[in-house]
N, C-alpha and C positions, 0 to 999 in steps of 0.2 A: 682391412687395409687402413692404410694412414688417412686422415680428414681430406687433405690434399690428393692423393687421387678419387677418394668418392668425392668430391663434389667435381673433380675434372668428368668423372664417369657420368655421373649426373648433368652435367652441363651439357655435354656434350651429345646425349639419348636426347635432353631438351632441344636442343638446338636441329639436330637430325629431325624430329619428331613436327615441332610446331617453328623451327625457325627464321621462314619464309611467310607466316604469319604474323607473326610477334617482335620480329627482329631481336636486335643484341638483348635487348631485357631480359629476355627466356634463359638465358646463359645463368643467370642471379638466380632464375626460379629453380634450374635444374639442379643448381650448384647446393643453394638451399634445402631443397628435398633430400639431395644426394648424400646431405650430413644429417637427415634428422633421426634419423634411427640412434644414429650413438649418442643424443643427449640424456641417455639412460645414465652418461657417467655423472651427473650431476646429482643421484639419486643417491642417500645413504640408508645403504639395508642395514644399517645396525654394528657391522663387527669387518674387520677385513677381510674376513674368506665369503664372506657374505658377497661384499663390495666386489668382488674378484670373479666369483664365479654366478654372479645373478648378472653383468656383464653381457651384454650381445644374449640377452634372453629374452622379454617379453616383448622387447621394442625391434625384437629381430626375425620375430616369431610369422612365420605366412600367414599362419591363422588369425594377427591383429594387423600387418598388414595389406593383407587385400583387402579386407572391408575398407581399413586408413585410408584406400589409393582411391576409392567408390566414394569416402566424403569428400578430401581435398579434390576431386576432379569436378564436382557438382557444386563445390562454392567458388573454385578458379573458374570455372565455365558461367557463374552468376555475376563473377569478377572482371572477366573479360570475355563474353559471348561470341568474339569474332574467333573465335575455336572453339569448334564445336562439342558437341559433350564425350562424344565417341575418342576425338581427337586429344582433350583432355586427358581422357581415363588411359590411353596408349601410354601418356606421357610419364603422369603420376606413376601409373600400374609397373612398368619398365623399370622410372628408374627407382622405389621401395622395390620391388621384388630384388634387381640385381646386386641391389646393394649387401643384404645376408649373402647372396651365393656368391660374391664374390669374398667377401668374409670367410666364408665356408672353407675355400680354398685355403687356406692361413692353417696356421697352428693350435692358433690360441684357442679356438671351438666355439660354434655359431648352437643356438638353439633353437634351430629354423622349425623344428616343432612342437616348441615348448605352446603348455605346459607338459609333452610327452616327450619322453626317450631321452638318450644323453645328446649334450653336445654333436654337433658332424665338425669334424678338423681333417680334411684331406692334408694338408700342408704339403700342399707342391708349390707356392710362393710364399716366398718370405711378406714378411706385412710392408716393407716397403723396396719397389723394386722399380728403379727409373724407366729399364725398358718395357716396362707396361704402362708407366704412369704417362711417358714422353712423346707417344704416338696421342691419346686421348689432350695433351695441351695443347702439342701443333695443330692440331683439328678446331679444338677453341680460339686457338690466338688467330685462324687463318677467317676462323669466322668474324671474329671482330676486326678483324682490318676489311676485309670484304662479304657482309651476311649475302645470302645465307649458306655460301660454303658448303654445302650438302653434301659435296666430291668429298672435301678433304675431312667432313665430320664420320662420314661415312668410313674413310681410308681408317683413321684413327680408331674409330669400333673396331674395324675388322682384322688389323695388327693387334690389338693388345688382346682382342681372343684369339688368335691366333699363339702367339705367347704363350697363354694357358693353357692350350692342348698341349703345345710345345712343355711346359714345366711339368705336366702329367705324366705325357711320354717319357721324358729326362727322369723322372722318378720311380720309373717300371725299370727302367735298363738299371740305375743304381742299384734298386731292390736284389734285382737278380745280381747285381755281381757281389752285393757283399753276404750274401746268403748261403754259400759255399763256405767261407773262410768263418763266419759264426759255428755253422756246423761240424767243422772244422776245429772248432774250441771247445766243444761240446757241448754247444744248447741245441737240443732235438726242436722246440716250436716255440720260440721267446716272443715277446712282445714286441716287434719292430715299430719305429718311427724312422721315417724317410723323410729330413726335409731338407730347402735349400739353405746355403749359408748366407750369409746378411748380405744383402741386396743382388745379389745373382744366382741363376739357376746354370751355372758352369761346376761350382761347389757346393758340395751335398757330404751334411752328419747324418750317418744312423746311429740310432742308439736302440739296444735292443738289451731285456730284463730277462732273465730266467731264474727260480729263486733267488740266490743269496747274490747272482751276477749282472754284472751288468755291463756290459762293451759298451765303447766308442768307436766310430772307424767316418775318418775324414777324406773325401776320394771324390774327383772328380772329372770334367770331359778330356781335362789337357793334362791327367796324368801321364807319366809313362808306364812301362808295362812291369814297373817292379811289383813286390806283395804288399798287400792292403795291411797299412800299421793299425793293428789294436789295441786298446785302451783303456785297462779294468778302471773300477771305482768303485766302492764299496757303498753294502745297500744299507746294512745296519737296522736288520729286519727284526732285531730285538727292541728296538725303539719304535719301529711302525708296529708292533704286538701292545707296544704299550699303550699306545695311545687310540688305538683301532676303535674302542667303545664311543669315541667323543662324535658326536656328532658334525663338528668342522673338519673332524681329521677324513672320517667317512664321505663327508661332502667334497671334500679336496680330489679323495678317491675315486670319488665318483667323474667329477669333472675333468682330471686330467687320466684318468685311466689308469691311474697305478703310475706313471713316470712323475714319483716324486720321492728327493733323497732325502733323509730325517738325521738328523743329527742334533748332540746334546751341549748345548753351551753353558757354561758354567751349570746353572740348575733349569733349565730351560729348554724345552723340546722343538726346535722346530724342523719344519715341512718347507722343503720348495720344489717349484716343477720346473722339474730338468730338461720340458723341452721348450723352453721361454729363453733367450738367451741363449749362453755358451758356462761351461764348468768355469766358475770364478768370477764371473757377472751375468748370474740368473738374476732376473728380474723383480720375481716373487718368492720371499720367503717369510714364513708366518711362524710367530710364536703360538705353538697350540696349548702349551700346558708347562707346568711348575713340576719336578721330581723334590718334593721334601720327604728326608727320614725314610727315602722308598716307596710313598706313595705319590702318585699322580696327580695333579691338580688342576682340575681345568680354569683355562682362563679364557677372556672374550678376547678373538685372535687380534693381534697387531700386527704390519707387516712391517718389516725389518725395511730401515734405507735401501735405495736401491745402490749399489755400488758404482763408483764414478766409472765414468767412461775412457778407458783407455785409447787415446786415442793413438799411441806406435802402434796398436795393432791391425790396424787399418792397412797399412804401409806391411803386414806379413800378411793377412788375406786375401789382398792382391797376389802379392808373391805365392803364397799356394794356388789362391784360384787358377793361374798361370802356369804352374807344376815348377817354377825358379826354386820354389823352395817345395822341396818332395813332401816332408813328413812337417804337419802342424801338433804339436802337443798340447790338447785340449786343455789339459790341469793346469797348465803355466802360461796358457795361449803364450807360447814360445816355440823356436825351431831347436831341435833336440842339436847336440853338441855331435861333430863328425864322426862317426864309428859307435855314436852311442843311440840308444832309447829311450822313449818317451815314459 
């Protein structure tokens, strides 16, 4: 999730936890902890894909934070004794753990067992989503005008996981409905990705891969009961053949699972993952390699600008979130023209 609600999440476990002890200060401590996992992005591993997918790994990892929660609570309790050590370790331990699992829930892919296994990316929330982040400030801001607000720190935890179960559930019912109409297209057992669309779990993309295919299907709570628009995009799996030996391209593989499209720019191979963003500003795209004379060429990856931010399209994700506007065309993030298709 975004800096801003981990450190609301972290404030606010502080504040629940010791602050009735500590008063408003604890808010700073919780806030502090509740961002220190991601100053991983400060680190350069060497090369873009590097940079990209070492990302919410070691610093995200259970196995280096729970002992991290067993130091910092044994020098904040040598720091301020009047919370006791047990009290401490609740606090620290709380908020480092929740901080990956709330990660976890996102897209992008947490390594909550590195150095073992891949990524976990449930992505039933978007990475930034007010009605999770907005119950966890009320609960902060209620505590600093009157500490120690326990009621309303409390209230605030318990909506925004509430929320979470709620974006899970929302993600099994979409599953199931657009799981007919792929089969329907003829993919027998594709690679589904179910998530929400930017900033609400009202609106939900699948995208789902089967060899050479690949769907789109945009569908949400306040559809009507017309048929789900689908939406090819070409995989161009002669160019992921080509470059499959490289070691960045493998590791790309690795971490986002295969949802990544390749394409060739003038001599130039690159990779991005399709499930960061929307078709026409994904976030991540990397130069993996050089085509001269036919042969392949490895290069140490760069990642491509990320593409401005449109912002009329704000003003049509509303309008589909809404069902005003029926069918969203992914490729042009545009509404398709009356009687026609995306």
């Amino acid at each position: 999730m975004d800096s801003v609600t981990q450190a609301a999440l972290g404030a606010s476990l502080a504040g629940a936890v010791a602050g009735k002890t500590l008063g408003r200060s604890v808010l700073l401590t919780g806030a502090v902890l509740g961002t220190l996992p991601d100053l991983d992005v400060v680190i350069d591993y060497g090369n873009a894909v590097a940079n990209f997918t070492q990302h919410r790994g070691f610093s995200h990892s259970l196995f280096i934070l729970a002992p991290l929660a067993v130091l910092l609570a044994w020098l904040l309790w040598r720091w301020k004794p009047q919370l006791s050590f047990r009290r401490w370790l609740a606090l620290t331990g709380l908020i480092l753990i929740t901080h990956p699992l709330l990660d976890s829930l996102t897209t992008y892919g947490t390594q909550l067992f590195w150095p073992f296994g891949r990524p976990i990316a449930v992505s039933s929330i978007f990475i930034i989503d007010p009605l999770y982040t907005l119950p966890l400030l009320a609960g902060c801001i209620a505590f600093l005008a009157r500490p120690p607000a326990k009621t309303a720190l409390v209230t605030g935890l318990a909506l925004s996981t509430l929320y979470l179960g709620w974006s899970l559930a929302a993600q099994q019912v979409i599953s199931q409905r657009v799981q007919p109409a792929l089969a329907e297209a003829g993919m027998k057992a594709p690679a589904l990705l179910v998530q929400p669309m930017p900033f609400t779990t009202l609106l939900w993309r699948a995208t789902a891969i089967e060899g050479d295919q690949r769907i789109e299907i945009v569908t949400g709570f306040l559809d009507g009961s017309g048929p789900l628009n689908l939406e090819r995009f070409p995989r161009r799996l002669e160019l992921a053949e080509s470059v499959a030996h490289l070691p960045q391209a493998q590791r790309l593989e690795w971490f986002t699972r295969g949802f990544l499209a390749y394409r060739q720019s003038d001599n130039q191979i690159l990779a991005t993952d399709i499930r960061l963003g929307l078709p026409g500003a994904h976030p991540f795209t990397f130069i993996l390699a050089r085509k001269q004379q036919g042969q392949i060429e490895p290069v140490a990856s760069t990642r491509m600008p990320r593409p401005p931010m449109n912002t009329d399209a704000l003003a049509l994700l509303w309008a589909r979130t809404t069902g005003e506007t029926p069918v969203l065309c992914l490729a042009s993030l545009s509404a398709p023209a009356p009687g026609t298709q995306c």
